[in-house]
C-alpha positions in Angstrom: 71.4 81.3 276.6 69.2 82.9 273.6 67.5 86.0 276.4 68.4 88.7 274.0 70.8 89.5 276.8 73.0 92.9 275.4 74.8 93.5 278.7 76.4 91.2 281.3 75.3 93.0 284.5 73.7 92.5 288.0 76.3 89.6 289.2 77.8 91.4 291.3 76.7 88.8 294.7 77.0 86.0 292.5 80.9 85.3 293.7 80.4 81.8 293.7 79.2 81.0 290.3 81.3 78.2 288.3 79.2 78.6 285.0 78.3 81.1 283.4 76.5 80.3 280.0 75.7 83.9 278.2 75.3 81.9 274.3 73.7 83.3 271.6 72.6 86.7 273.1 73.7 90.1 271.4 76.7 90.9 273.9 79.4 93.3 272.5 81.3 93.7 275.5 82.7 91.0 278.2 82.6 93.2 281.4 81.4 92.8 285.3 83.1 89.2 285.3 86.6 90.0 287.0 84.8 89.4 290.9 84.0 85.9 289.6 87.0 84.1 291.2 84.9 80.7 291.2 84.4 80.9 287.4 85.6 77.9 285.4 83.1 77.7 282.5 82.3 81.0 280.3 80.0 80.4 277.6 80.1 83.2 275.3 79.5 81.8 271.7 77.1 83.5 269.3 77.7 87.2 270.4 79.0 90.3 269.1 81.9 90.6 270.5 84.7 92.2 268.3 87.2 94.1 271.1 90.1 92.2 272.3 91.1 94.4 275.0 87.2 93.6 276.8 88.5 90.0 275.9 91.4 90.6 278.2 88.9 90.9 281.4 89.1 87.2 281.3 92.8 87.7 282.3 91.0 87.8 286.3 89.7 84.5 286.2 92.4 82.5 287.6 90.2 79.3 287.5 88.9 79.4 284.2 89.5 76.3 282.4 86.8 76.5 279.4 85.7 79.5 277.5 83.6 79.2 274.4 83.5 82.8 272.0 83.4 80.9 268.7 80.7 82.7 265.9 81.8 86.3 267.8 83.7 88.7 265.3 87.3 88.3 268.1 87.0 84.7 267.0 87.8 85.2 263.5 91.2 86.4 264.1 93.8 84.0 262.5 95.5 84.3 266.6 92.2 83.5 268.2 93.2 80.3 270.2 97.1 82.0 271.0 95.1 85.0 272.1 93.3 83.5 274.3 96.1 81.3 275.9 98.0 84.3 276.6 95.1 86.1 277.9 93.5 83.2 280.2 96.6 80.6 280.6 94.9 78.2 283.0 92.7 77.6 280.0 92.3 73.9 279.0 89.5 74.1 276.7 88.6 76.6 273.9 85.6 76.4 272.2 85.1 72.4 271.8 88.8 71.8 271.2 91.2 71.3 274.0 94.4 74.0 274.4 98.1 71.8 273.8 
């Protein structure tokens, strides 16, 4: 986290990673994740991100089980949490608070 990061890119032969922590970089746009069927832990908070439908790339993790986007423009939406259940349903945890 905090490497300025402002594209997610070049993971493309990391298939096996179960954590990803991308935190407090200047990302607008979650992309080049669906091929990370290991995935349980994203780690997005303190970005830029303000798209829903880049959001809905998470719909390809099947194991995700915690995603963190809190302090990114999406996250401000009164339907955050709901959004993101619907999106990513094998979700358990969003942002420190676990999903009913």
């Amino acid at each position: 986290s905090e490497n300025g990061i402002m594209k997610i890119e070049n993971l493309n032969e990391k298939t096996k990673l179960e954590t990803l922590d991308l935190a407090q970089n200047k990302i607008k746009v979650i992309e080049n994740i669906g091929h990370l069927s290991e995935l349980t832990e994203f780690w997005m908070n303190n970005n830029e991100v303000s798209d829903w439908g880049c959001v809905e790339n998470l719909s390809a993790l099947k194991k995700l089980a915690t995603v963190y986007l809190e302090k990114n423009p999406v996250a401000e939406d009164p339907m955050y949490r709901r959004k993101l259940k619907i999106i990513a349903p094998s979700l358990s945890q969003i942002d420190a608070t676990l999903c009913r």
